[in-house]
Chimera marker file (.cmm) of the C-alpha trace (Angstrom):
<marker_set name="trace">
<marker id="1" x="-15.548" y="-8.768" z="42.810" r="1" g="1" b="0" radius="0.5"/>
<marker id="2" x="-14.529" y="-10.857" z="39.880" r="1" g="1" b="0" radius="0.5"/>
<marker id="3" x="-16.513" y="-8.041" z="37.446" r="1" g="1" b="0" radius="0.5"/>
<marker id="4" x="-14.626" y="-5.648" z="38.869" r="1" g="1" b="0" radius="0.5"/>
<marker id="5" x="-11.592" y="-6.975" z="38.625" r="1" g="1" b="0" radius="0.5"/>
<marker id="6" x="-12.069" y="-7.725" z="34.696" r="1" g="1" b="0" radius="0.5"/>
<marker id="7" x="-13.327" y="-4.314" z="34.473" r="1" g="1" b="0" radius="0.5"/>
<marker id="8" x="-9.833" y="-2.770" z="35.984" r="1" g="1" b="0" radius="0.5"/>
<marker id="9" x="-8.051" y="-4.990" z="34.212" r="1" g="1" b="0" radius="0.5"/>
<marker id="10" x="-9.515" y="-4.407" z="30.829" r="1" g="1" b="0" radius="0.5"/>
<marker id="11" x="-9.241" y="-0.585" z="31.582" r="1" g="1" b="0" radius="0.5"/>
<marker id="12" x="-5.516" y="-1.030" z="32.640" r="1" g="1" b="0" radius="0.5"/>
<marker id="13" x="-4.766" y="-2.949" z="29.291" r="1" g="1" b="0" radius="0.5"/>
<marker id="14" x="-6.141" y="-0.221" z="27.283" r="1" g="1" b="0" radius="0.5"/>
<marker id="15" x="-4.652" y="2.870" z="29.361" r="1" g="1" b="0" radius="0.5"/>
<marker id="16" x="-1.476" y="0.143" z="28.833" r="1" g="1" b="0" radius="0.5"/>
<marker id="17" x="-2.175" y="0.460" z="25.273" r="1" g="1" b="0" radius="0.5"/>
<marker id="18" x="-2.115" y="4.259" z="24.721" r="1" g="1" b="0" radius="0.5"/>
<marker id="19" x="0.975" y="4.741" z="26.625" r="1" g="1" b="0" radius="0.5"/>
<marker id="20" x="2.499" y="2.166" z="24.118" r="1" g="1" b="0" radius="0.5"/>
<marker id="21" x="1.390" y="3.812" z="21.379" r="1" g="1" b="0" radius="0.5"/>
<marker id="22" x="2.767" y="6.962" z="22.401" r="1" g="1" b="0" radius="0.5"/>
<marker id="23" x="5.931" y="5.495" z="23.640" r="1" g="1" b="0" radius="0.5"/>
<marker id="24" x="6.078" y="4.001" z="19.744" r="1" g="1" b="0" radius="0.5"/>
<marker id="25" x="5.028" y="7.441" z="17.470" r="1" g="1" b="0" radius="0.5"/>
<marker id="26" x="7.370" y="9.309" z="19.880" r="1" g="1" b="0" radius="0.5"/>
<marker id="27" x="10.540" y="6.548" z="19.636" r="1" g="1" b="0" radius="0.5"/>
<marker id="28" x="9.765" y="7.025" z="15.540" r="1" g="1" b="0" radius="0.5"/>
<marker id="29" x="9.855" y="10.123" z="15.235" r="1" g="1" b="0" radius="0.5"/>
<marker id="30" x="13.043" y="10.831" z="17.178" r="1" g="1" b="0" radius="0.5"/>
<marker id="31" x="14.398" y="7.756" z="14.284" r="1" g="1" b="0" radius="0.5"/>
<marker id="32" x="12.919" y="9.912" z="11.660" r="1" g="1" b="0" radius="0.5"/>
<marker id="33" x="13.908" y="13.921" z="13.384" r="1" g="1" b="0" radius="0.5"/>
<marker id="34" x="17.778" y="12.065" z="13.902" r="1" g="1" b="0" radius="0.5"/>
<marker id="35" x="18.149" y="10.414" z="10.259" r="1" g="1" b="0" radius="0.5"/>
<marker id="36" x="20.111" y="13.078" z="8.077" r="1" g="1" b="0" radius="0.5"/>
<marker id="37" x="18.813" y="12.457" z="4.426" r="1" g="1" b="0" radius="0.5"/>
<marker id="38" x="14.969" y="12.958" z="6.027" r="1" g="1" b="0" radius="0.5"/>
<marker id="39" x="15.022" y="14.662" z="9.227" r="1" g="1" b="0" radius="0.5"/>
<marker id="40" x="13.925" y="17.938" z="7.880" r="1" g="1" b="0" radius="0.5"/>
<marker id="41" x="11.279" y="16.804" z="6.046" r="1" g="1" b="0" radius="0.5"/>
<marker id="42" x="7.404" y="17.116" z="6.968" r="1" g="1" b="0" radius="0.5"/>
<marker id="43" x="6.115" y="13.268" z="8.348" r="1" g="1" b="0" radius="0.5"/>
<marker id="44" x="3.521" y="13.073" z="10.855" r="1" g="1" b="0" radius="0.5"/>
<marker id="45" x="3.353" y="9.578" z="12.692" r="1" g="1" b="0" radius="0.5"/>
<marker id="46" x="0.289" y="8.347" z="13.877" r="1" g="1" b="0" radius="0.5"/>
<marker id="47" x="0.348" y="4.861" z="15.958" r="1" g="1" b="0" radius="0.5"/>
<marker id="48" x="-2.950" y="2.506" z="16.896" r="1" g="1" b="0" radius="0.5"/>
<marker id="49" x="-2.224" y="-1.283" z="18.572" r="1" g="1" b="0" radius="0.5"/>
<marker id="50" x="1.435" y="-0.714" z="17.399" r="1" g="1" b="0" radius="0.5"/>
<marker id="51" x="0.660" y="-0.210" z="13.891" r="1" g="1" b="0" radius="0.5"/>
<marker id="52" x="2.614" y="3.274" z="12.225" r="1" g="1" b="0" radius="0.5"/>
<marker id="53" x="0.516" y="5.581" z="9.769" r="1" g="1" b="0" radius="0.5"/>
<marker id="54" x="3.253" y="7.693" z="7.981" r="1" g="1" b="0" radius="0.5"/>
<marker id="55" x="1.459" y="10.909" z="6.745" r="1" g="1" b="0" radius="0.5"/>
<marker id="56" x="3.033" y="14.004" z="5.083" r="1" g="1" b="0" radius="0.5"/>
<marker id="57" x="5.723" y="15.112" z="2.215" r="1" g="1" b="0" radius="0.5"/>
<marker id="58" x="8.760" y="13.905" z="1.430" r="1" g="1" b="0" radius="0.5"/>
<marker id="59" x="11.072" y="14.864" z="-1.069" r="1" g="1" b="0" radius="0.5"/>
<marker id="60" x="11.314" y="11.662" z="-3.126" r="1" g="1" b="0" radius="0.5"/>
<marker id="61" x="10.588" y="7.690" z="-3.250" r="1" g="1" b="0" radius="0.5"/>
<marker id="62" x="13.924" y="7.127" z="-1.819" r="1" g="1" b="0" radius="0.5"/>
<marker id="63" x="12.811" y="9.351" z="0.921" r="1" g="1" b="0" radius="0.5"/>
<marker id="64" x="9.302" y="7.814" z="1.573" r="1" g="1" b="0" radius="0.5"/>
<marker id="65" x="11.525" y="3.866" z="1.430" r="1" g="1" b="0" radius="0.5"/>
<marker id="66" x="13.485" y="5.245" z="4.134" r="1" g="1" b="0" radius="0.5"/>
<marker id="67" x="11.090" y="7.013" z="6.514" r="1" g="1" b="0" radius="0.5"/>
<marker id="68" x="9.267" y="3.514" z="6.461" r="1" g="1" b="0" radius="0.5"/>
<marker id="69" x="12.862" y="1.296" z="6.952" r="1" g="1" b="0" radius="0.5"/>
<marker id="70" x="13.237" y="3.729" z="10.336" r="1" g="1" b="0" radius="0.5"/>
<marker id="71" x="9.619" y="3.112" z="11.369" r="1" g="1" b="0" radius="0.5"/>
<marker id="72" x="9.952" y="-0.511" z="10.855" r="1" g="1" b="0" radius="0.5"/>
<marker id="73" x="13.084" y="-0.586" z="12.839" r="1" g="1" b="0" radius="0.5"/>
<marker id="74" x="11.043" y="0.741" z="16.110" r="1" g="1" b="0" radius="0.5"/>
<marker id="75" x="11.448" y="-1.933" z="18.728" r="1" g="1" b="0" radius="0.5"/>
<marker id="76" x="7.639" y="-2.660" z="19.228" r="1" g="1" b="0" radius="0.5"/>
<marker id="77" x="6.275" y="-1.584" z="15.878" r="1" g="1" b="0" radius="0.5"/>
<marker id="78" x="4.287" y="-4.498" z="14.607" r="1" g="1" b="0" radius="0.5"/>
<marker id="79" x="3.261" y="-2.834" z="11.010" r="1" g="1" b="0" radius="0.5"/>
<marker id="80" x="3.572" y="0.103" z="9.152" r="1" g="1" b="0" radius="0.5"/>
<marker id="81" x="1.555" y="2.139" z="6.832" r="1" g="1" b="0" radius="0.5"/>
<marker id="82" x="2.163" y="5.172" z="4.645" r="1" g="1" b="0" radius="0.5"/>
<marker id="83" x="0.712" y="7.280" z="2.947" r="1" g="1" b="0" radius="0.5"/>
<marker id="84" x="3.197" y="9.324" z="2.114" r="1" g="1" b="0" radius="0.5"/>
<marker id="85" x="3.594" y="12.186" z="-1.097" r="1" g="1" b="0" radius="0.5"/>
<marker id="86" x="6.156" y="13.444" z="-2.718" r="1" g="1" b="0" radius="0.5"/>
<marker id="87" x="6.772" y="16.929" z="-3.355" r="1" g="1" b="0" radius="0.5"/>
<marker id="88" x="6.905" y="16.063" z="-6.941" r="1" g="1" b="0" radius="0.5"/>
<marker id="89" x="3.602" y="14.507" z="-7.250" r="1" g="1" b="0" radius="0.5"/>
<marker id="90" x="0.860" y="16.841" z="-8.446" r="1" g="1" b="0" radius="0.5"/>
<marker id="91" x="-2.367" y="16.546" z="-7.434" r="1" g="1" b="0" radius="0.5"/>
<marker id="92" x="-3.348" y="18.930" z="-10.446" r="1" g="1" b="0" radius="0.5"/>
<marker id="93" x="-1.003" y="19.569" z="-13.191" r="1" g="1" b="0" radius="0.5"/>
<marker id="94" x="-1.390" y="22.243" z="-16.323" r="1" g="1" b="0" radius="0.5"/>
<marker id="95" x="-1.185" y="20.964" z="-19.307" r="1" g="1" b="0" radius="0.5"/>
<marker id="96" x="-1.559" y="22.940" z="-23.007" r="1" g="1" b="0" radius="0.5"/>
<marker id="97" x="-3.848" y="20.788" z="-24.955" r="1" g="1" b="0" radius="0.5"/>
<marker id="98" x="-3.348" y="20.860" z="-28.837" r="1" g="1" b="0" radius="0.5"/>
<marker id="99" x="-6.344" y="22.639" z="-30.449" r="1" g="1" b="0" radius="0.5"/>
<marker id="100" x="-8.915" y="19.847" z="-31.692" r="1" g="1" b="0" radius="0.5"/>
<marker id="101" x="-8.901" y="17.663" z="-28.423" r="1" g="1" b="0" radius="0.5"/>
<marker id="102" x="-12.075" y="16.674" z="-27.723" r="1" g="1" b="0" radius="0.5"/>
<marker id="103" x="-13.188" y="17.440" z="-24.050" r="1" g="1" b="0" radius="0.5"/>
<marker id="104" x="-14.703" y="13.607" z="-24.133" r="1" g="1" b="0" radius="0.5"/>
<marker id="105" x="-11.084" y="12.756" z="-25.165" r="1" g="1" b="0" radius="0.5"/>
<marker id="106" x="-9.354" y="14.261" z="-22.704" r="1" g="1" b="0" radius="0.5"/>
<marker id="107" x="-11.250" y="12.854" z="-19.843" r="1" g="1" b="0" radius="0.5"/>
<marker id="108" x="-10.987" y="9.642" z="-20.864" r="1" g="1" b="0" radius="0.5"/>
<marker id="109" x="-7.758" y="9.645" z="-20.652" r="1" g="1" b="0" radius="0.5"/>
<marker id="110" x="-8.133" y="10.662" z="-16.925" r="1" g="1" b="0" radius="0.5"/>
<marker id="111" x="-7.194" y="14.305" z="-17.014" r="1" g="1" b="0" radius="0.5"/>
<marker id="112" x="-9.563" y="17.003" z="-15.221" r="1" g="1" b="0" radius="0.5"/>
<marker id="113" x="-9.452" y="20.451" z="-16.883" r="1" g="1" b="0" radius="0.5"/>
<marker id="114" x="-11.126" y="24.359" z="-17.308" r="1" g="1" b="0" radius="0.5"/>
<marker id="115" x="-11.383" y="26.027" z="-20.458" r="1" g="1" b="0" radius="0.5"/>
<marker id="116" x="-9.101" y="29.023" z="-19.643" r="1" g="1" b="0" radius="0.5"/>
<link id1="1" id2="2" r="1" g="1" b="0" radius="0.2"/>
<link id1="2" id2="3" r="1" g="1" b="0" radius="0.2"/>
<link id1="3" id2="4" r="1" g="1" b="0" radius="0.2"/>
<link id1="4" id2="5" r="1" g="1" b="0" radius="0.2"/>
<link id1="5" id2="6" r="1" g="1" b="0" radius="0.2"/>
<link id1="6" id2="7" r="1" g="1" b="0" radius="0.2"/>
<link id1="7" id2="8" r="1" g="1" b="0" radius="0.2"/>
<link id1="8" id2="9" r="1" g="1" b="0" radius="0.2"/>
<link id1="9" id2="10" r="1" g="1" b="0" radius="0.2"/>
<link id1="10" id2="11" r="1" g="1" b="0" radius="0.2"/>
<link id1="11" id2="12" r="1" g="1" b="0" radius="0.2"/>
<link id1="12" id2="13" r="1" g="1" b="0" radius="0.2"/>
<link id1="13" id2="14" r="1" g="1" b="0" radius="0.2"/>
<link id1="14" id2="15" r="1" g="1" b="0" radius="0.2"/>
<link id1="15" id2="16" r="1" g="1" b="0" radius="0.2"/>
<link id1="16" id2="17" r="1" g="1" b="0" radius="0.2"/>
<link id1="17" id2="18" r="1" g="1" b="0" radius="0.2"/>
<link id1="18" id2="19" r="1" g="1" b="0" radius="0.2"/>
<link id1="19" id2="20" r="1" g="1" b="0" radius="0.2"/>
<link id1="20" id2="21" r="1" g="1" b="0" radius="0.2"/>
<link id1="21" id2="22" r="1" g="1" b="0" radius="0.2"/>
<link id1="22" id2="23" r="1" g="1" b="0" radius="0.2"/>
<link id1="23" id2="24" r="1" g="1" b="0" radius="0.2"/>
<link id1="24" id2="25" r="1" g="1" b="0" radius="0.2"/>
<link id1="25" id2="26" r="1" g="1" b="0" radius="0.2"/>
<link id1="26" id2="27" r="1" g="1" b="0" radius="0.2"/>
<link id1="27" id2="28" r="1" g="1" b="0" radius="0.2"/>
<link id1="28" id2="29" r="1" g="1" b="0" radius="0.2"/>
<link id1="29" id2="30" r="1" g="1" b="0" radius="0.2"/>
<link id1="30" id2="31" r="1" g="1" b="0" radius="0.2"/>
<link id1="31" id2="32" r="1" g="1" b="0" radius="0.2"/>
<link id1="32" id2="33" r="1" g="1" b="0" radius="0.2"/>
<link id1="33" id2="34" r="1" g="1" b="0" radius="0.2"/>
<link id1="34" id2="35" r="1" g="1" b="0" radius="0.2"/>
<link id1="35" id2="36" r="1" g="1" b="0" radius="0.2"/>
<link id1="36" id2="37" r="1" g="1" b="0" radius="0.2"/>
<link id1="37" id2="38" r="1" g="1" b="0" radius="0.2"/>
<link id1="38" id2="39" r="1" g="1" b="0" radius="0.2"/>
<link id1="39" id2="40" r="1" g="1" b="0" radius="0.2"/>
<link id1="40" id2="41" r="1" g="1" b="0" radius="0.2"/>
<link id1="41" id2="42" r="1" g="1" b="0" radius="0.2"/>
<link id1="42" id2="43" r="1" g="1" b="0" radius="0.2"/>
<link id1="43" id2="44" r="1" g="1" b="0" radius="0.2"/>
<link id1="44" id2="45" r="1" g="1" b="0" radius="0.2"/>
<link id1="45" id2="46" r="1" g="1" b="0" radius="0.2"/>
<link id1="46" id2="47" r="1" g="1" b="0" radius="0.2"/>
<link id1="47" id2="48" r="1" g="1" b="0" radius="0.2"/>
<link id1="48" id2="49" r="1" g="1" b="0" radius="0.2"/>
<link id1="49" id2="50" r="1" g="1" b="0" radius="0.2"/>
<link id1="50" id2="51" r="1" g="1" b="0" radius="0.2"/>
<link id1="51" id2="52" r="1" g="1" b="0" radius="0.2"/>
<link id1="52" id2="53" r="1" g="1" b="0" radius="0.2"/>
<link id1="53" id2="54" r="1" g="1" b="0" radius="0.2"/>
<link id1="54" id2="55" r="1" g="1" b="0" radius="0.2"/>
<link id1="55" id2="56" r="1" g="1" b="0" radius="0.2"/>
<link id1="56" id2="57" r="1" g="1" b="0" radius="0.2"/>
<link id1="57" id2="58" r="1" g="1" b="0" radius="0.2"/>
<link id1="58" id2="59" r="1" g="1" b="0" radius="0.2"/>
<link id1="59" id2="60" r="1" g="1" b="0" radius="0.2"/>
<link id1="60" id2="61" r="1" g="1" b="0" radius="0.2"/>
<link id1="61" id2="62" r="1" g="1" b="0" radius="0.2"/>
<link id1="62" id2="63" r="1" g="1" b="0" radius="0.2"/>
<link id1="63" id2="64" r="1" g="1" b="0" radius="0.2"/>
<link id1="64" id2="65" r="1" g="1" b="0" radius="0.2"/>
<link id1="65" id2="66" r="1" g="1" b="0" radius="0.2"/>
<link id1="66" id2="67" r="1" g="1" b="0" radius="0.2"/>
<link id1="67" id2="68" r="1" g="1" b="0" radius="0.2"/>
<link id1="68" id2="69" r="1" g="1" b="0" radius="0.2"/>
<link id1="69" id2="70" r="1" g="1" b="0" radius="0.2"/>
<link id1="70" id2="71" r="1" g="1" b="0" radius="0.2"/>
<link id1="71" id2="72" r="1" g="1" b="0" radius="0.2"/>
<link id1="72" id2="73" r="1" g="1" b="0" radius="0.2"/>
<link id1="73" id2="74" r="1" g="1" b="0" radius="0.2"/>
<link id1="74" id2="75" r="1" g="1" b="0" radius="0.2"/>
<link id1="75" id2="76" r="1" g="1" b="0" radius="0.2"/>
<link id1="76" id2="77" r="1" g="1" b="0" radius="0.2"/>
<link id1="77" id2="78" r="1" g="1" b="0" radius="0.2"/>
<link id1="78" id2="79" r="1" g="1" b="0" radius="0.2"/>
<link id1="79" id2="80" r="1" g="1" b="0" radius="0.2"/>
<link id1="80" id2="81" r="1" g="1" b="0" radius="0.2"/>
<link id1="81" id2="82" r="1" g="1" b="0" radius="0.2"/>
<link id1="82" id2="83" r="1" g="1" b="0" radius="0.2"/>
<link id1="83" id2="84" r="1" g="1" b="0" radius="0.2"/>
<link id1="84" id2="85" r="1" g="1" b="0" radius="0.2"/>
<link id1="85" id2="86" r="1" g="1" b="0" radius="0.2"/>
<link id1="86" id2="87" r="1" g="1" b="0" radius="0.2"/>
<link id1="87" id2="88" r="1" g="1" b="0" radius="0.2"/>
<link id1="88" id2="89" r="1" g="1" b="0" radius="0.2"/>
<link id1="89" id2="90" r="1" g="1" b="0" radius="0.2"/>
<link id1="90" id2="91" r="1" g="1" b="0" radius="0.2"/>
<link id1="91" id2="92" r="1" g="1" b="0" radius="0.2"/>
<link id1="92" id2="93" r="1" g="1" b="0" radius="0.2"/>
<link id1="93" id2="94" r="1" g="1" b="0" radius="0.2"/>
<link id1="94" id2="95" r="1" g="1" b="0" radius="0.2"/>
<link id1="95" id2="96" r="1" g="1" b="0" radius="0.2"/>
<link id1="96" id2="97" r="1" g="1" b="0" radius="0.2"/>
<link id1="97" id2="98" r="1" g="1" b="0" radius="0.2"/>
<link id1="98" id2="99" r="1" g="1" b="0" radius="0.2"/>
<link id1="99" id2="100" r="1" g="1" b="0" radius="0.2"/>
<link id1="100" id2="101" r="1" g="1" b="0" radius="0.2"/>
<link id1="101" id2="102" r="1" g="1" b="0" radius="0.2"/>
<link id1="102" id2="103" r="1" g="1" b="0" radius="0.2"/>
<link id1="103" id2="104" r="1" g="1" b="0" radius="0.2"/>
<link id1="104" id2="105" r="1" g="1" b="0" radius="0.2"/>
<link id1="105" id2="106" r="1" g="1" b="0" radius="0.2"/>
<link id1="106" id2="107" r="1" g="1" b="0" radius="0.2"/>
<link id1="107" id2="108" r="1" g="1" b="0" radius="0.2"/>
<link id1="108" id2="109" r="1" g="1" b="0" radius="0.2"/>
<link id1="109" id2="110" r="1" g="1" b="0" radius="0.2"/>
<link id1="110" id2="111" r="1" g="1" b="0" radius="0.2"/>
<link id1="111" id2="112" r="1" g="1" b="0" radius="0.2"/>
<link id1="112" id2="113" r="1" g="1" b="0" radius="0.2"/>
<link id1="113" id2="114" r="1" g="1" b="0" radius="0.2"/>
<link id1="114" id2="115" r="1" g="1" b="0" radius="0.2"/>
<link id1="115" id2="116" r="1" g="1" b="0" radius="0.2"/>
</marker_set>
């Protein structure tokens, strides 16, 4: 009986759990859907043991600050994490290298390119 009841109650702690964790990314993101300045931007919010994973793009730093200040202000959210981009942030950018660059050069300075 008394593995049984550590079973239940181990399986009841982490069905507890997951409703928590719901409870949380769905209490955030009605912060984040209600806030005016980043409402209509595109944040996913992912939750595990009451820690916040901020995914997505915002518009600027200020915006990314403030989507984690609402998080953080979650009753039950014990940490949060982002990994939020801005819109402005490239992940590849063009840029018209002066004749003579070295492709050696270039790369060292951390820049991927084509010949085009």
């Amino acid at each position: 009986a008394v593995v049984i009841l550590a079973a239940a109650t181990a399986c009841a702690t982490h069905v507890s759990q997951a409703v928590d964790d719901a409870t949380l990314a769905a209490n955030v993101r009605t912060a984040i859907l209600n806030d005016p300045t980043i409402g209509s931007q595109r944040i996913d919010v992912a939750v595990h043991a009451g820690v916040v994973t901020l995914s997505g793009t915002v518009s600027s730093p200020a915006d990314q600050q403030r989507a984690v200040e609402l998080a953080r202000g979650v009753s039950g959210v014990v940490d949060v994490k982002s990994t939020l981009q801005t819109s402005g942030q490239a992940t590849q950018a063009s840029v018209r290298i002066r004749s003579g660059a070295t492709p050696s050069a270039i790369r060292a300075v951390g820049i991927s390119w084509t010949r085009v």
